[in-house]
py3Dmol code that shows the C-alpha trace and the ligand (Angstrom):
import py3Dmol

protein = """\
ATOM      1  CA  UNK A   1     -44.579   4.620 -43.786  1.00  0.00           C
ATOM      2  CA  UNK A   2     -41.699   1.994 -45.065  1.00  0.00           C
ATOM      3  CA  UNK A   3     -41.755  -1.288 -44.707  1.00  0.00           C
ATOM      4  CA  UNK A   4     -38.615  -3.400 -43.830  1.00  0.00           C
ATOM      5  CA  UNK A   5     -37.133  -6.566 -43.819  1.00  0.00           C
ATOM      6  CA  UNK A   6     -36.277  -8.389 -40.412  1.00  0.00           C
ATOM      7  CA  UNK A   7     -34.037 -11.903 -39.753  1.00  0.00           C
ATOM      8  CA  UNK A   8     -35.077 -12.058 -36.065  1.00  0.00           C
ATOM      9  CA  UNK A   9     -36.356  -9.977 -33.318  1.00  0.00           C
ATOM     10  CA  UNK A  10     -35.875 -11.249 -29.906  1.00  0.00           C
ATOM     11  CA  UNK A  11     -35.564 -10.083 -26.564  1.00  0.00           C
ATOM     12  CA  UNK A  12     -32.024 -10.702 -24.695  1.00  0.00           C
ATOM     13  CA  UNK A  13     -28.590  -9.824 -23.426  1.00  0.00           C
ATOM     14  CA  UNK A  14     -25.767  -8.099 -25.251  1.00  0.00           C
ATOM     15  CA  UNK A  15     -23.531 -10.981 -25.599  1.00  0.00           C
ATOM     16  CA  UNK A  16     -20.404  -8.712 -27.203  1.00  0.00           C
ATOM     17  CA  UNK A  17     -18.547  -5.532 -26.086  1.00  0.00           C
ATOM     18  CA  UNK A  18     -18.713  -3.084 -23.121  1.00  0.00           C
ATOM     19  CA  UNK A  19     -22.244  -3.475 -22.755  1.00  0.00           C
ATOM     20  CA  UNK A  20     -21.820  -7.077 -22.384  1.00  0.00           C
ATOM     21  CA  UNK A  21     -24.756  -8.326 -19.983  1.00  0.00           C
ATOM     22  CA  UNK A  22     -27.236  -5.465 -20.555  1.00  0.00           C
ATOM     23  CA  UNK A  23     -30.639  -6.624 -21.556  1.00  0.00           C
ATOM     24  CA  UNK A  24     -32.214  -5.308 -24.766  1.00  0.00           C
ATOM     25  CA  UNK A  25     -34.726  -5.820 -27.604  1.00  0.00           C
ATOM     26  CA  UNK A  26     -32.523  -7.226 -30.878  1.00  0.00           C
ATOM     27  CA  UNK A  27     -34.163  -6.450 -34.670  1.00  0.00           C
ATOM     28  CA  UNK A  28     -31.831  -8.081 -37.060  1.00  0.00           C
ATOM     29  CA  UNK A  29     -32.172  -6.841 -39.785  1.00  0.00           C
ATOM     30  CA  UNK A  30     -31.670  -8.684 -43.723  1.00  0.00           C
ATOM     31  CA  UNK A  31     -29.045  -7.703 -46.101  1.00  0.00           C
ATOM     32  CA  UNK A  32     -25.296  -7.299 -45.734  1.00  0.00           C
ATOM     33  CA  UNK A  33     -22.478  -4.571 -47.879  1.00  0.00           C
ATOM     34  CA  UNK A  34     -19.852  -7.244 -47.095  1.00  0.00           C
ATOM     35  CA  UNK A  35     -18.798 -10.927 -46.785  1.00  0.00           C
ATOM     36  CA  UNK A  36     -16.881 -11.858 -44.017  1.00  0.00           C
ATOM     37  CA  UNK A  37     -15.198 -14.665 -43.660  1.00  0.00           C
ATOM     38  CA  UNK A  38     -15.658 -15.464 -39.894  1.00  0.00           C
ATOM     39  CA  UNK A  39     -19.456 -14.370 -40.487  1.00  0.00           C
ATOM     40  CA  UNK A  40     -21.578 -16.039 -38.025  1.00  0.00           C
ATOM     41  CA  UNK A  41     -24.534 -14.609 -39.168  1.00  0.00           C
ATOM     42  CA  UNK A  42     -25.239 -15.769 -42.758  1.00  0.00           C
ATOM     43  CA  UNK A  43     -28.599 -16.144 -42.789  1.00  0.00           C
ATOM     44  CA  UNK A  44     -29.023 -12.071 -42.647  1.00  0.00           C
ATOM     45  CA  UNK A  45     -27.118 -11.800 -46.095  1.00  0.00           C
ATOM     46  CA  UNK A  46     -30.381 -12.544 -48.146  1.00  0.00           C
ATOM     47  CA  UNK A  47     -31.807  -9.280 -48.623  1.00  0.00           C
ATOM     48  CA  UNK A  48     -35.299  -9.195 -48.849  1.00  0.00           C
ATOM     49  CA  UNK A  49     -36.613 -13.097 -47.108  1.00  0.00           C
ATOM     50  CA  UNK A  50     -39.745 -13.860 -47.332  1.00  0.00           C
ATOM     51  CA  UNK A  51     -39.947 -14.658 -43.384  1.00  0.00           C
ATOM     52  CA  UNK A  52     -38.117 -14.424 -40.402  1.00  0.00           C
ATOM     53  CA  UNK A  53     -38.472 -14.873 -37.017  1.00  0.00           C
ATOM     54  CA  UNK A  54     -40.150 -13.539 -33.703  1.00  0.00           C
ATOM     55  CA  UNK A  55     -38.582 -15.677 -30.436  1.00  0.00           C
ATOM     56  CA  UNK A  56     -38.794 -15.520 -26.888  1.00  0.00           C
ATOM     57  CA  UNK A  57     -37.774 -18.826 -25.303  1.00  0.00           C
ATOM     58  CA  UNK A  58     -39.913 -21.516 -26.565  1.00  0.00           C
ATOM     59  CA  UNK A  59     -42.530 -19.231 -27.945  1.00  0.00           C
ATOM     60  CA  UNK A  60     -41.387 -19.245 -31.655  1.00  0.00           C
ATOM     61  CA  UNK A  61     -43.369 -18.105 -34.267  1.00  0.00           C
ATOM     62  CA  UNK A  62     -42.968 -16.928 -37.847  1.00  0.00           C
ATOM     63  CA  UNK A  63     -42.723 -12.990 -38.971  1.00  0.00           C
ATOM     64  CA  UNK A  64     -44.234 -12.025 -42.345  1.00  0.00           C
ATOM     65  CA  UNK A  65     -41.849  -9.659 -44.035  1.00  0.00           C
ATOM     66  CA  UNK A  66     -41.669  -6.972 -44.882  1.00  0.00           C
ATOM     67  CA  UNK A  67     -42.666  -6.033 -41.441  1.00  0.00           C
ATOM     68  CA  UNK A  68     -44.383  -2.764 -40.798  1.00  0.00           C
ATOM     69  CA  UNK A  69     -43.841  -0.347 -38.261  1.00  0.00           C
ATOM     70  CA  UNK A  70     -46.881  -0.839 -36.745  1.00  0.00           C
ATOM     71  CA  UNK A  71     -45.853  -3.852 -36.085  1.00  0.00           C
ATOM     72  CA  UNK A  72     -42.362  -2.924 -34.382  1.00  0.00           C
ATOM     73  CA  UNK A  73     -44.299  -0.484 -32.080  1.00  0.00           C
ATOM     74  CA  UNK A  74     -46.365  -3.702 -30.666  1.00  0.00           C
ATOM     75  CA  UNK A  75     -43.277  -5.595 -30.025  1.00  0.00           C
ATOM     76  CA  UNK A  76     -41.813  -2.258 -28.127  1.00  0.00           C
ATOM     77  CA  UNK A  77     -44.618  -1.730 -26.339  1.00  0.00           C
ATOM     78  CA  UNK A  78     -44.705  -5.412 -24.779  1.00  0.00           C
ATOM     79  CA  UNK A  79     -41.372  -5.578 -24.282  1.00  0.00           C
ATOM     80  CA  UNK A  80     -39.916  -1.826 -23.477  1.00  0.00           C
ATOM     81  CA  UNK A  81     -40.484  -2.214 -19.613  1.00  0.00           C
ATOM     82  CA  UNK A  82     -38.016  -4.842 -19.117  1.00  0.00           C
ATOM     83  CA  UNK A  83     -36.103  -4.401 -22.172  1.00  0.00           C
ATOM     84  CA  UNK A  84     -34.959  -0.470 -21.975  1.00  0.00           C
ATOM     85  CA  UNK A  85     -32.448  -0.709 -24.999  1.00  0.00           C
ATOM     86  CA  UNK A  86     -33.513  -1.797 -28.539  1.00  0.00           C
ATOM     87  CA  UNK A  87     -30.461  -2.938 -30.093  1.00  0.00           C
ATOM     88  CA  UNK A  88     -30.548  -2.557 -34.454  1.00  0.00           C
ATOM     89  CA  UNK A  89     -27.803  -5.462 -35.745  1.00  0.00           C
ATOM     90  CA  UNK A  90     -27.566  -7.666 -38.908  1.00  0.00           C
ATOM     91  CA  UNK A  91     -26.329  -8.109 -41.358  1.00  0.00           C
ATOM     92  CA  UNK A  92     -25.705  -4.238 -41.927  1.00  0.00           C
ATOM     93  CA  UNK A  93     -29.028  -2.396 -40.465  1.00  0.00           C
ATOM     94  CA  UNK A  94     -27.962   0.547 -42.252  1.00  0.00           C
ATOM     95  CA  UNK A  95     -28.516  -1.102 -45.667  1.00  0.00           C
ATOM     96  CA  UNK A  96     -32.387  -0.482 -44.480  1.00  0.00           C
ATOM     97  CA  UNK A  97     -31.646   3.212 -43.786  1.00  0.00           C
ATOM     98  CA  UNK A  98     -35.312   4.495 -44.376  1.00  0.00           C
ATOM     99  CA  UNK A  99     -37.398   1.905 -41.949  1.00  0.00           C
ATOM    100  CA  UNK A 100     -34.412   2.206 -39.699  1.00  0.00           C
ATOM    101  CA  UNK A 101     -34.771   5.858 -39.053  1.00  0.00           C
ATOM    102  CA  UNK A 102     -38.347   5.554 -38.724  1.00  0.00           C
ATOM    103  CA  UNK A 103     -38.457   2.446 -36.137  1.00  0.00           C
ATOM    104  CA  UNK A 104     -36.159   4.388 -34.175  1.00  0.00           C
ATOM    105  CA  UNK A 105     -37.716   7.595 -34.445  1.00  0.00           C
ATOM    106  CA  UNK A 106     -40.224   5.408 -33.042  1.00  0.00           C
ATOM    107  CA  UNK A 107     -38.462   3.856 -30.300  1.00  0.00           C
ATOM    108  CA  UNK A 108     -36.830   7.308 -28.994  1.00  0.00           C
ATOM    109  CA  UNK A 109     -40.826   8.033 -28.798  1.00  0.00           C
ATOM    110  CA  UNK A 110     -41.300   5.431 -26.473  1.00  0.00           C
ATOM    111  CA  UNK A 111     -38.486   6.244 -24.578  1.00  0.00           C
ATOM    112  CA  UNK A 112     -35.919   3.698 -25.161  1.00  0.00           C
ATOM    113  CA  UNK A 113     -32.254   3.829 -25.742  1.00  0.00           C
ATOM    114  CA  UNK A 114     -31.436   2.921 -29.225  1.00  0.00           C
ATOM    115  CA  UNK A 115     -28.351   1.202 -30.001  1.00  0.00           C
ATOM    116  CA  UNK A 116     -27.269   0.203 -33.758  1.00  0.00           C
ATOM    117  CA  UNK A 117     -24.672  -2.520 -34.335  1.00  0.00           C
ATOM    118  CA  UNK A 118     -22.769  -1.585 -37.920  1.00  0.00           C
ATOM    119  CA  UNK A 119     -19.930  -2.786 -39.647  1.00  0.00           C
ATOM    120  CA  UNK A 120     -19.084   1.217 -40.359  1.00  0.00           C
ATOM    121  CA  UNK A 121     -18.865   1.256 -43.551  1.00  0.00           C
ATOM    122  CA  UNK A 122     -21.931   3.035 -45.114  1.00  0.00           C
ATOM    123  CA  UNK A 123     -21.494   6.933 -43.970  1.00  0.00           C
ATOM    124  CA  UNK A 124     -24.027   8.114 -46.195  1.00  0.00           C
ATOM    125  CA  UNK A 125     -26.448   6.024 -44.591  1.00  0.00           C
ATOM    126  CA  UNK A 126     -24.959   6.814 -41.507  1.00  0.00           C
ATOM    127  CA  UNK A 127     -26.224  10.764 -42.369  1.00  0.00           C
ATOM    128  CA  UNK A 128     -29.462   9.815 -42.267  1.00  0.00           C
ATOM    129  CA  UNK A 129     -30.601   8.240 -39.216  1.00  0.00           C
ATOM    130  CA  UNK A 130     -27.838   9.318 -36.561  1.00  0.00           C
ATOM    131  CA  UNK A 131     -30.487  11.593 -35.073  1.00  0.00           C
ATOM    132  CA  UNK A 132     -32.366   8.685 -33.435  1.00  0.00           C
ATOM    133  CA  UNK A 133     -29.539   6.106 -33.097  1.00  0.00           C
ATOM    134  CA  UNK A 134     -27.473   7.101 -29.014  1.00  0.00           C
ATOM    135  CA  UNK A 135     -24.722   4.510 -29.342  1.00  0.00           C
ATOM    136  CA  UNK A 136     -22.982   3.315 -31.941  1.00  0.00           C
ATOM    137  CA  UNK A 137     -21.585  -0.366 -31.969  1.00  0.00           C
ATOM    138  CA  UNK A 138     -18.558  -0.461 -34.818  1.00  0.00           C
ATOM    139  CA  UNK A 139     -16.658  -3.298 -35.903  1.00  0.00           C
ATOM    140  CA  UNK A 140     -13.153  -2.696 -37.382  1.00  0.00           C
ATOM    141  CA  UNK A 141     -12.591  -5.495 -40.233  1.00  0.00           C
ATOM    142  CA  UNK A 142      -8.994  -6.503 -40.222  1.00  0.00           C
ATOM    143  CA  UNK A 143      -7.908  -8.412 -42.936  1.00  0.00           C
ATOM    144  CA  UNK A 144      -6.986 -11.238 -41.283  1.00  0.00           C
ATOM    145  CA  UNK A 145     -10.016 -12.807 -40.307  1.00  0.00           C
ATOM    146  CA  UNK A 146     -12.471 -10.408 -42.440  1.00  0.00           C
ATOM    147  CA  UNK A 147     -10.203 -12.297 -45.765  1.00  0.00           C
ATOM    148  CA  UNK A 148     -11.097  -8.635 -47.653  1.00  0.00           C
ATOM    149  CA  UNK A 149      -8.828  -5.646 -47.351  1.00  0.00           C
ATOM    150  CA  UNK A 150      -8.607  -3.412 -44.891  1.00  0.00           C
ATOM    151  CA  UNK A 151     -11.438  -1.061 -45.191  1.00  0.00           C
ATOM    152  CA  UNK A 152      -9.911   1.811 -42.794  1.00  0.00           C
ATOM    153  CA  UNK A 153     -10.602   4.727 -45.112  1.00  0.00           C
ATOM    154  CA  UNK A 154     -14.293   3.549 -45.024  1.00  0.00           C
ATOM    155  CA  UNK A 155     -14.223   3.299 -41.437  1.00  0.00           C
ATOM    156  CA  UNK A 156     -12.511   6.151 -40.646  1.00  0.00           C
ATOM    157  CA  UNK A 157     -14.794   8.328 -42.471  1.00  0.00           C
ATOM    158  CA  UNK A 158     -18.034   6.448 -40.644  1.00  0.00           C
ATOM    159  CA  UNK A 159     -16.307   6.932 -37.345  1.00  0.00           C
ATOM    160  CA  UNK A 160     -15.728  10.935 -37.900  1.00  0.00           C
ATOM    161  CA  UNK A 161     -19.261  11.227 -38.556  1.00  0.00           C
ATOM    162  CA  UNK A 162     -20.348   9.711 -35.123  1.00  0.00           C
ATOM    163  CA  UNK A 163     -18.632  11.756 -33.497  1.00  0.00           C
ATOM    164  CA  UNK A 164     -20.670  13.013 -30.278  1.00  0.00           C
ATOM    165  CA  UNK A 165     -22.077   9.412 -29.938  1.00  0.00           C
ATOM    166  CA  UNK A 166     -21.735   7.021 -27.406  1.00  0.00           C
ATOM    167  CA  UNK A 167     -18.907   4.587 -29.784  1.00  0.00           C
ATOM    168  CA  UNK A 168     -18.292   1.503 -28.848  1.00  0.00           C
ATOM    169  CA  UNK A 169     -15.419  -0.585 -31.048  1.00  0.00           C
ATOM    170  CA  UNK A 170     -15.062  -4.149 -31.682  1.00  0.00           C
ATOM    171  CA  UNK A 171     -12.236  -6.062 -33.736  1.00  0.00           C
ATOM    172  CA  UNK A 172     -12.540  -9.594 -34.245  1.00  0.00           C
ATOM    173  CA  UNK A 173      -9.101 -11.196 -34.079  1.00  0.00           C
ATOM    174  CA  UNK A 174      -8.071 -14.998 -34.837  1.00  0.00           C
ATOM    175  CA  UNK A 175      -4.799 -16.704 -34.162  1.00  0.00           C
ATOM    176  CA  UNK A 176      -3.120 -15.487 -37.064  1.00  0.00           C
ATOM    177  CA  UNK A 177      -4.007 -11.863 -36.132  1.00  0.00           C
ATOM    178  CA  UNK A 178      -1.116  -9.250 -36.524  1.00  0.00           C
ATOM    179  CA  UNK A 179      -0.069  -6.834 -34.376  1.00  0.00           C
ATOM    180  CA  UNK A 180       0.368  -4.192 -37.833  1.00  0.00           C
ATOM    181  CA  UNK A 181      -3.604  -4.363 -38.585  1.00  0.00           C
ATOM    182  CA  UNK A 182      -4.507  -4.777 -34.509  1.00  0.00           C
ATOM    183  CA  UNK A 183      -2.192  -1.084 -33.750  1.00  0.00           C
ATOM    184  CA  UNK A 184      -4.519   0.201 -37.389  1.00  0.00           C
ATOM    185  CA  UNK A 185      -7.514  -0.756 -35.581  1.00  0.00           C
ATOM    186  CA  UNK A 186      -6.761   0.823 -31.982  1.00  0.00           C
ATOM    187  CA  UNK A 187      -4.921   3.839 -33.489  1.00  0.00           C
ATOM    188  CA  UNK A 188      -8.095   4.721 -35.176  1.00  0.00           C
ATOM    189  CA  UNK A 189     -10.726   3.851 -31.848  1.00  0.00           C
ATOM    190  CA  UNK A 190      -8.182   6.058 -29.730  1.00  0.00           C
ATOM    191  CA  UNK A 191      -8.796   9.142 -32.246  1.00  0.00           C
ATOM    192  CA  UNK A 192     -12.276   8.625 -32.057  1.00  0.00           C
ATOM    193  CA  UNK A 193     -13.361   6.746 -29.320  1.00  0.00           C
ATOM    194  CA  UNK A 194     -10.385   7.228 -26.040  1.00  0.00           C
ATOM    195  CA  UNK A 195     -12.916   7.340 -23.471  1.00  0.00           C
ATOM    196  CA  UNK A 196     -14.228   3.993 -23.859  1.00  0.00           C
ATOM    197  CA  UNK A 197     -12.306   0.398 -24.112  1.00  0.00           C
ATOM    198  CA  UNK A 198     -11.786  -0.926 -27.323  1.00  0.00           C
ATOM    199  CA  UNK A 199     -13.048  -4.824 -27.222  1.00  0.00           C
ATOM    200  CA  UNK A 200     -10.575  -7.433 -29.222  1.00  0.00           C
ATOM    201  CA  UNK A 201     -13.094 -10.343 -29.492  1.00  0.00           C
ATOM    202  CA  UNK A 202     -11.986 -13.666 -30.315  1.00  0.00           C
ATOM    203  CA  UNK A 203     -13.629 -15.270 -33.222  1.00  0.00           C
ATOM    204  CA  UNK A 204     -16.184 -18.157 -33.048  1.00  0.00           C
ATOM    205  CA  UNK A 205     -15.491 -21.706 -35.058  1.00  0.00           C
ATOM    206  CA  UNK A 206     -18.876 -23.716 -34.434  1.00  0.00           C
ATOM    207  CA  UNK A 207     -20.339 -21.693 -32.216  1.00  0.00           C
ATOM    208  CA  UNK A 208     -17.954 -21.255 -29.763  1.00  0.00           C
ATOM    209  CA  UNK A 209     -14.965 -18.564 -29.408  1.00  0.00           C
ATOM    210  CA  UNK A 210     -11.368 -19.471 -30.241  1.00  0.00           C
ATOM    211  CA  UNK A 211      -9.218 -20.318 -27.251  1.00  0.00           C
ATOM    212  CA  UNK A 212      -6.614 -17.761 -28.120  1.00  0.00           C
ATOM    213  CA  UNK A 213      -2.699 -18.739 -26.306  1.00  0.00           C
ATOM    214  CA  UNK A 214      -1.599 -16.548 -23.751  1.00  0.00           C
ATOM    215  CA  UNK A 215       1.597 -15.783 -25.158  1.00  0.00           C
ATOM    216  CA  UNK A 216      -0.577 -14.798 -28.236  1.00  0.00           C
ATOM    217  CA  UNK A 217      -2.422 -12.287 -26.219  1.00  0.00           C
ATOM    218  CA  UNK A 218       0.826 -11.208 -24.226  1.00  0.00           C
ATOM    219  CA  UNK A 219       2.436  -9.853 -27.919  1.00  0.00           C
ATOM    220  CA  UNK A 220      -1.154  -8.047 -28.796  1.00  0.00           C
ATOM    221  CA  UNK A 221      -0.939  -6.345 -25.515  1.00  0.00           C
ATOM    222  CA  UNK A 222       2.883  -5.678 -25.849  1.00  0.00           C
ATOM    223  CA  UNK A 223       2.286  -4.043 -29.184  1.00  0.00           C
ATOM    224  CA  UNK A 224      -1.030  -1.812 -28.299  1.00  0.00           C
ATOM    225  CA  UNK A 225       0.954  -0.691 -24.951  1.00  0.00           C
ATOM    226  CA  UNK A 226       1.973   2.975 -26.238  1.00  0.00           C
ATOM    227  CA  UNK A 227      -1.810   3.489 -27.817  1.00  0.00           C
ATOM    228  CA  UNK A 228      -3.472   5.676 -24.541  1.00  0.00           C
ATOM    229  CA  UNK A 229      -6.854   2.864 -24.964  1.00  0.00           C
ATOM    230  CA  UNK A 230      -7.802   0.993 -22.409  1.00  0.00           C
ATOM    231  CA  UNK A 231      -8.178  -2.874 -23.963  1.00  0.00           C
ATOM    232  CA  UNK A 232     -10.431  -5.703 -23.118  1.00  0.00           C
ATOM    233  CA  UNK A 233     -10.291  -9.090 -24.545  1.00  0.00           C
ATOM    234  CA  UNK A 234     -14.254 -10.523 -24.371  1.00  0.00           C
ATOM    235  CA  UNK A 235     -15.212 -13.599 -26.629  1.00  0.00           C
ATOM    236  CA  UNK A 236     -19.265 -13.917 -27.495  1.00  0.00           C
ATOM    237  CA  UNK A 237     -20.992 -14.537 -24.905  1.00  0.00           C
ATOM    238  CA  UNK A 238     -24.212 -14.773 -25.740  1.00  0.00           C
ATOM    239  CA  UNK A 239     -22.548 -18.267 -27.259  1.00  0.00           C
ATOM    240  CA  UNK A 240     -21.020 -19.604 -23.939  1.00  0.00           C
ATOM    241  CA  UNK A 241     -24.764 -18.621 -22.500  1.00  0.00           C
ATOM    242  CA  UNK A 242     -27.034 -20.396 -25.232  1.00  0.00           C
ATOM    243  CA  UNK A 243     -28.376 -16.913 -25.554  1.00  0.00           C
ATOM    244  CA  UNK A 244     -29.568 -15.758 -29.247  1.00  0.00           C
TER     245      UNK A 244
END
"""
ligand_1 = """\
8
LIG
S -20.497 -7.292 -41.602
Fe -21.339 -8.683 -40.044
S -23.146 -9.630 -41.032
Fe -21.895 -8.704 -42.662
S -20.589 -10.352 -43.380
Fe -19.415 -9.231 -41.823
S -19.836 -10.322 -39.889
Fe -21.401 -10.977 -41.391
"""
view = py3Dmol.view(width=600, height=400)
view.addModel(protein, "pdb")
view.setStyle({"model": 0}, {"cartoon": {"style": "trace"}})
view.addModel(ligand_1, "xyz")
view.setStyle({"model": 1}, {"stick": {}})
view.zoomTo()
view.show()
């Protein structure tokens, strides 16, 4: 049995994306591939922490890491009746490939929907645990707010390997987002994902999304028109809710 490393584990609602709203179980798991610059979660890039944390409202308490699985099941078990979705995020959960593919071995056991949240970068990984992961949640770095290059290869090659999974696709745009990297982005969700919306999701300064100019959004719209995706704009909203 592996042992594995967790930021946080908490019980909430997806606050990003089409399944905006839907309540699930979060593990966030430590360690991150890449360094973005809009990163709002920083605290995950440590690899192996000493402790994280287990909250639920005001009930706070310290986790021990690494955490074993035995000690995942416990939290499913309390939780999986209200909370049918376990949502893996990070950081880059697929940095913890082994103890992924086992707690969600687990969690398919118990009859939950497993969702993992990835920066789709790390196919290999990818290989290894897409038997127990149902939806996919990608992000498509574009340069402009990631500050790296454009990693499309990389996701492109992720992307054709989830093929046959529920794919969801994020891009996180700022003010200075182009329309060149923003048609990249949707050009590559419509080859792989045209059934479902892709999500352009404002950054967050502080805390709280970007108010991004209408005429801003009016020229993203303009530019994606001839791209057959349908396109929703939806800021964090677990941030506007004081939700984790
Ligand atoms: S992939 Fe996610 S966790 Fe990693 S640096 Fe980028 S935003 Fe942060």
């Amino acid at each position: 049995m592996t042992e594995g490393y967790i930021v946080e584990a908490y019980p909430s609602l997806e606050g990003e994306g089409v399944k905006l709203g839907s309540p699930a179980l979060f593990f966030r798991l430590a360690g991150c591939n890449l360094r973005c610059a809009y990163c709002d979660t920083r605290k995950a890039w440590e690899e192996k922490p000493a402790e994280g944390m287990w909250s639920f409202t005001d009930n706070r308490r310290k986790l021990r890491n690494p955490v074993s699985q035995t000690t995942v099941e416990e939290w499913l078990r309390v939780w999986k009746q209200i909370y049918p979705t376990v949502v893996f995020t990070g950081g880059e959960p697929l940095l913890q490939a082994k103890f992924l593919c086992e707690v969600a071995h687990l969690a398919k056991g118990l009859g939950l929907t497993t969702r993992l949240e990835t920066n789709a970068t790390l196919a290999e990984a990818w290989e290894t645990v897409w038997a127990d992961i149902d939806q996919v949640s990608a992000d498509i770095k574009i340069p402009s707010t990631s500050g790296s290059d454009f990693l499309l290869h990389e996701h492109r090659n992720f992307l054709e390997r989830a093929r046959g999974k529920l794919i969801h696709i994020k891009v996180v745009v700022g003010i200075e987002t182009g329309t060149e990297e923003l048609i990249s982005a949707a050009e590559l969700a419509a080859e792989v994902a045209p059934q479902i919306p892709l999500v352009i999701m404002p950054a967050s300064v502080e805390d709280k999304p970007i108010s991004i100019p209408n005429e801003r959004i009016i020229e993203w719209l303009r530019a994606l028109e001839m791209i057959p995706l349908e396109v929703r704009i939806i800021p964090q909203m677990h941030k506007l809710w004081s939700l984790p």
